[in-house]
C-alpha positions in Angstrom: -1.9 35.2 -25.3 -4.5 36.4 -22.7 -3.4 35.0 -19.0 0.0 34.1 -20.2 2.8 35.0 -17.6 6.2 36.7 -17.9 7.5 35.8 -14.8 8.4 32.8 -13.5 7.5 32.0 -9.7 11.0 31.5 -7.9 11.2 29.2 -4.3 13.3 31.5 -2.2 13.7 29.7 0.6 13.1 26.2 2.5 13.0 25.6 6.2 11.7 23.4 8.7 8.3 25.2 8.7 7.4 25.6 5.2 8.5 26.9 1.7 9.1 30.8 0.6 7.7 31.2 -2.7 8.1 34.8 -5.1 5.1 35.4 -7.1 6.4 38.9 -9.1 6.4 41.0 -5.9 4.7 38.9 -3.5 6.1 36.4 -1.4 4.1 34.0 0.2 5.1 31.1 2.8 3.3 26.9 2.1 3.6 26.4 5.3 3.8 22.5 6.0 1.1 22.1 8.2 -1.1 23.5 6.1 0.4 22.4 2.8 1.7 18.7 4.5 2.4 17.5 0.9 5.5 19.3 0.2 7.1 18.1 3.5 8.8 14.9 2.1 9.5 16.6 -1.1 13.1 16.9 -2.6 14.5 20.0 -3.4 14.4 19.8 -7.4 10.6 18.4 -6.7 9.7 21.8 -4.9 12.3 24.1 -7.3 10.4 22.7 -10.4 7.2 24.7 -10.0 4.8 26.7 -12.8 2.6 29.6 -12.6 0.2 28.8 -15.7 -2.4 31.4 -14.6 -2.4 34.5 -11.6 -4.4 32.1 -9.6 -2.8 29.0 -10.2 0.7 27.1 -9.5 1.4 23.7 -10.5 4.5 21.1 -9.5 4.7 18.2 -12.0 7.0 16.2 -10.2 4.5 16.4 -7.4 1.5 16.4 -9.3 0.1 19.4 -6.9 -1.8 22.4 -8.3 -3.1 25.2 -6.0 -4.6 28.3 -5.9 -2.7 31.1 -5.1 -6.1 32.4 -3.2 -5.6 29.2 -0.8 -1.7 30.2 0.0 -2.9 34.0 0.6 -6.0 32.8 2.2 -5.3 29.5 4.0 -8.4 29.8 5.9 -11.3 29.9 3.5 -9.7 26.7 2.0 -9.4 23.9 4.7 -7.2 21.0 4.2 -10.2 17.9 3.3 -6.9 15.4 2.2 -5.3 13.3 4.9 -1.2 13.9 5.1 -1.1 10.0 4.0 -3.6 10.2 0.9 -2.7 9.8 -2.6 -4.4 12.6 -3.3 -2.4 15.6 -3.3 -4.5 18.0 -4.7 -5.4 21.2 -2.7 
């Protein structure tokens, strides 16, 4: 199936500052300030993450799907929910 991964992405490590995520070879840091919605998360809620597409992770216990391009590229997609919405969509 065309877009179908092999991998699975794999949270490496959590801190005070953010989350460490493996995509294959990359690892990339969702730094809480600029991701504020995995801050109050639990463990298995961060841990139970998918990588449907290159470009796209999803956490269903969170309900949260972002791009890869906004974790790489922070800047070029600013944060437009507040840390209190119900929206938790980046």
């Amino acid at each position: 199936m065309h877009g179908t991964l092999t991998s699975a992405p794999e949270i490496t490590h959590i801190s005070k500052n953010g989350i460490w995520i493996l995509l294959g070879n990359e690892e990339l840091l969702l730094a809480f300030d600029l991701f504020p919605w995995f801050e109050k998360a639990t463990i298995a809620q961060i841990h139970d993450v998918n990588w449907p597409t290159i470009d796209h992770l999803y956490w269903p216990q969170l309900d949260i799907d972002i791009s890869v391009q906004s974790i790489r590229n922070p800047d070029q997609f600013p944060l437009v929910a507040d840390h209190s919405s119900s929206n938790h969509k980046s």
